[in-house]
Each structure stands twice: as C-alpha cells, then as structure tokens.
VMD Tcl script that draws the C-alpha trace (Angstrom):
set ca {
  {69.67 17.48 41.88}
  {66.38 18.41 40.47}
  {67.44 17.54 37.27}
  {68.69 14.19 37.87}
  {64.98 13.18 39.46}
  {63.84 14.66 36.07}
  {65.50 12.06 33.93}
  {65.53 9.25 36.48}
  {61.52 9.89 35.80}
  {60.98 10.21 32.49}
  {64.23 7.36 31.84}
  {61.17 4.62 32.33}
  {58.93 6.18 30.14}
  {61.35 6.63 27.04}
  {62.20 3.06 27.27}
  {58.53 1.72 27.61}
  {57.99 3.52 24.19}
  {60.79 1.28 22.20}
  {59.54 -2.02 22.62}
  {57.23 -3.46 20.16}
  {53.60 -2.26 19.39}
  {51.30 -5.11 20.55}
  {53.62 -7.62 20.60}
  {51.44 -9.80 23.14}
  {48.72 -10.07 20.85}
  {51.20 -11.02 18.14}
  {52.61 -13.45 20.07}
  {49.13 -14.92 21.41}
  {47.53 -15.04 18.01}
  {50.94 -17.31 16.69}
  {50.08 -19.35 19.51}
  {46.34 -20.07 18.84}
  {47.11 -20.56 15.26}
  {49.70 -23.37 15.62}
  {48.43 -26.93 14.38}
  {45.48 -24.88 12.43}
  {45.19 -25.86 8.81}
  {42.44 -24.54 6.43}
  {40.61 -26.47 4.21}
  {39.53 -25.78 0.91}
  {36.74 -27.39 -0.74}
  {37.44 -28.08 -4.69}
  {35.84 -26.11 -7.73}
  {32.60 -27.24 -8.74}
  {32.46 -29.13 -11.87}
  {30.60 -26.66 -15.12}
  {27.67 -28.32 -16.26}
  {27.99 -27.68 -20.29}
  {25.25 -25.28 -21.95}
  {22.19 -27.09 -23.16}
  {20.27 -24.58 -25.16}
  {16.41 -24.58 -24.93}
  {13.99 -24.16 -27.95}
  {10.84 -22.62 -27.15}
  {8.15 -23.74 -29.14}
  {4.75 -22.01 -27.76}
  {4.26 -19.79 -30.36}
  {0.90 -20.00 -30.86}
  {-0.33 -20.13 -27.04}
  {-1.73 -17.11 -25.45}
  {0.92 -14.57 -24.59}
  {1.21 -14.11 -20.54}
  {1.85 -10.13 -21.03}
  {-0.73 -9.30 -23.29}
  {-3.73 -8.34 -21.39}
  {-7.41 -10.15 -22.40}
  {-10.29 -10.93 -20.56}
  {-10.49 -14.53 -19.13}
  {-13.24 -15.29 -20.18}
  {-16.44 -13.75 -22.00}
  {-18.46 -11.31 -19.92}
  {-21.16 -9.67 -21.11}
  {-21.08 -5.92 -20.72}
  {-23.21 -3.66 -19.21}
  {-23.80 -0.44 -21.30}
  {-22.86 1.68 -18.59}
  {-24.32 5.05 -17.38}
  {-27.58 6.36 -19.19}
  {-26.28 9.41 -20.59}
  {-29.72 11.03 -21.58}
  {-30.51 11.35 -17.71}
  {-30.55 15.17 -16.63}
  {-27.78 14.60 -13.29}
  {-29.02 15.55 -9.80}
  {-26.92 18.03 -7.84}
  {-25.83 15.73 -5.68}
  {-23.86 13.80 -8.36}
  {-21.57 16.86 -8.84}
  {-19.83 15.62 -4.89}
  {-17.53 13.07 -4.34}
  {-19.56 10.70 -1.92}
  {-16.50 11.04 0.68}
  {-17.72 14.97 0.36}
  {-21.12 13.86 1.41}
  {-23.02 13.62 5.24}
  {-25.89 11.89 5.89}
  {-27.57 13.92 8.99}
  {-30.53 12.29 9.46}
  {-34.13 10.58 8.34}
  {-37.76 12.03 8.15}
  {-40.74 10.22 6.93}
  {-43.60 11.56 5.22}
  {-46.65 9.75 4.14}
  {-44.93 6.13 4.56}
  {-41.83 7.03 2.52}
  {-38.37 7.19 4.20}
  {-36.30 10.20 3.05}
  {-32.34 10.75 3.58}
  {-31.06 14.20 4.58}
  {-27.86 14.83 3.04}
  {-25.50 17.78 3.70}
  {-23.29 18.68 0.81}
  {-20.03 20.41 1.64}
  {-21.69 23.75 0.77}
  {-23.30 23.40 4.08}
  {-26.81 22.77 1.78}
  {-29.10 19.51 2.96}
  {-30.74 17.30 0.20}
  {-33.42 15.67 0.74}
  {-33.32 11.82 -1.28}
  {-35.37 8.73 -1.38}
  {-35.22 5.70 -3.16}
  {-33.39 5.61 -6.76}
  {-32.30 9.43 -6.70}
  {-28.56 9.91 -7.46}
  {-25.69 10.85 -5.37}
  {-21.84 10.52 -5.91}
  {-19.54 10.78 -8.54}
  {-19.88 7.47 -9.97}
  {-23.34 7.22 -10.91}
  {-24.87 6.11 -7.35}
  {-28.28 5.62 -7.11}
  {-30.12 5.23 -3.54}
  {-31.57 1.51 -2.96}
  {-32.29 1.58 0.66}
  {-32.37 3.88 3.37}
  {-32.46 3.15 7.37}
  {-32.09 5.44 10.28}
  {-28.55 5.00 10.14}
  {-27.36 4.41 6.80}
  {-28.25 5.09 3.29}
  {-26.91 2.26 0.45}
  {-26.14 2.86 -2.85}
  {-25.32 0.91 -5.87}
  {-22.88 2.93 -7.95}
  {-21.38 1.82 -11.59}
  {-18.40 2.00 -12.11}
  {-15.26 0.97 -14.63}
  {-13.35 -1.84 -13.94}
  {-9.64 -2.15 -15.52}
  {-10.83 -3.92 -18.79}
  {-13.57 -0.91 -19.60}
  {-16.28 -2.68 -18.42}
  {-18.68 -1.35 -16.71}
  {-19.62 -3.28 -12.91}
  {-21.59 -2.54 -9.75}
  {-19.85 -1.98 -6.54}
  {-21.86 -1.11 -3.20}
  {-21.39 1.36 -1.41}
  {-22.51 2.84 2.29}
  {-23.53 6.80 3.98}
  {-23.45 6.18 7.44}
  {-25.35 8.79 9.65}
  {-23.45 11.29 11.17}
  {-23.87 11.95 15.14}
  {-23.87 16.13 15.09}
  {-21.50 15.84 18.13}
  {-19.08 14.93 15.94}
}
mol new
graphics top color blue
foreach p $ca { graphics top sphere $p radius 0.5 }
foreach p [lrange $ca 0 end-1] q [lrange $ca 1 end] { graphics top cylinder $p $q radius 0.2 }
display resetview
C-alpha cells in the first residue's frame, strides 16, 4: 500500500521533468517578435586616397626644442663666494624660530636640522639653491634664490621661511 502512495507521489514529478525547458519564454519571445523587421542601413561609400605633400621643410621643427625668443642670460651663481653653512640644508630642512634686533638691524634665527640656530640678516645665504635673505619680518624671512630653468638658464624664483610657533 505504501508503495503505491510512493509512486502515485513521485508519478507527478517524473512527468513535470519531460516537458520542454522554458518553453513559455520560447513561446513569448516568438510572439513579441512577430511583424518585427530589422533594418539595415547601407555601406558607406570609400572616399578614394588623396595623398598629401608636405612642403614645410624649411619652417621651424615643432619637436626640436629652442628658446622662443632671445633672453639674455644671467651668469648664474658666483662661484668664488666661500658658502655659508646654511647653504649645505635644503630650505624645506630649515625653521625659522624667531627675530631679535640689535642696534636697529633685524636678525632671523634659524634652526638647522642639527638642532643648531643661525643667526642671518640681510643678503646672507640659506638653501640649496643659492638663496640669499632680502627681507626679514617677525614672521617670515624672504629669499630670492637662483635657480635653472629647463633651457639652462639661470632665473630668480622667490621664496618664503615662515616662523614657526614652538607649540608646534
């Protein structure tokens, strides 16, 4: 008896598994395609070769680096000039901790990263490339350094020590 429930169960189950795989989405998707038609839009007609002659020989030449236009040069770093020890540190490496005066003269203090303060005033040296002190405030010492630009030439650029709070 037991056995006939068996295969009166599982009877429904053997036969769901012959009938097509997805056939209701086959047979929706023939549906929604009736009546369609595709259209194709024609080959595009070639255009025949026209060869170019280029004739600019003798214009400038876009890759070859010059200079625009004639500049004159600066002769660049005195060389004879014994350099202060502060021109051995990148300027990034240097601190400015503070001012003093003395006798009407403003004076920068300067820790190196040896933990050593300078003392500087106007048109000492400082920096790697070639810096030399044109003003100093209570906040900030400015210096005009020379440097190379990408043609060898050599150009000012400005450049800033800002005072450093010793919280900080």
């Amino acid at each position: 008896m037991r056995r006939k429930y068996f295969i009166l169960c599982c009877l429904p189950l053997l036969l769901a598994g012959c009938g097509e795989p997805h056939g209701d989405l086959r047979v929706w998707m023939n549906e929604q395609g009736k009546g369609m038609r595709g259209k194709i839009e024609p080959i595009p007609e070639v255009q025949e070769y026209e060869p170019f002659t280029y004739n600019a020989y003798d214009t400038q030449d876009p890759f070859y680096p010059r200079k625009i236009g004639v500049v004159e040069s600066k002769g660049g770093p005195d060389d004879k000039r014994k350099p202060e020890p502060l021109e051995a540190y990148p300027l990034d490496g240097l601190k400015m901790v503070g001012t003093m005066e003395r006798n009407g003269v403003t004076y920068g203090l300067i820790q190196a990263p040896g933990k050593d303060i300078y003392q500087v005033s106007l048109g000492h040296y400082m920096g790697q490339d070639y810096g030399r002190i044109i003003s100093i405030t209570e906040t900030e010492i400015q210096l005009k350094e020379l440097v190379q630009d990408g043609t060898g030439d050599w150009t000012d650029r400005l450049s800033s020590l800002h005072l450093v709070e010793s919280g900080k």
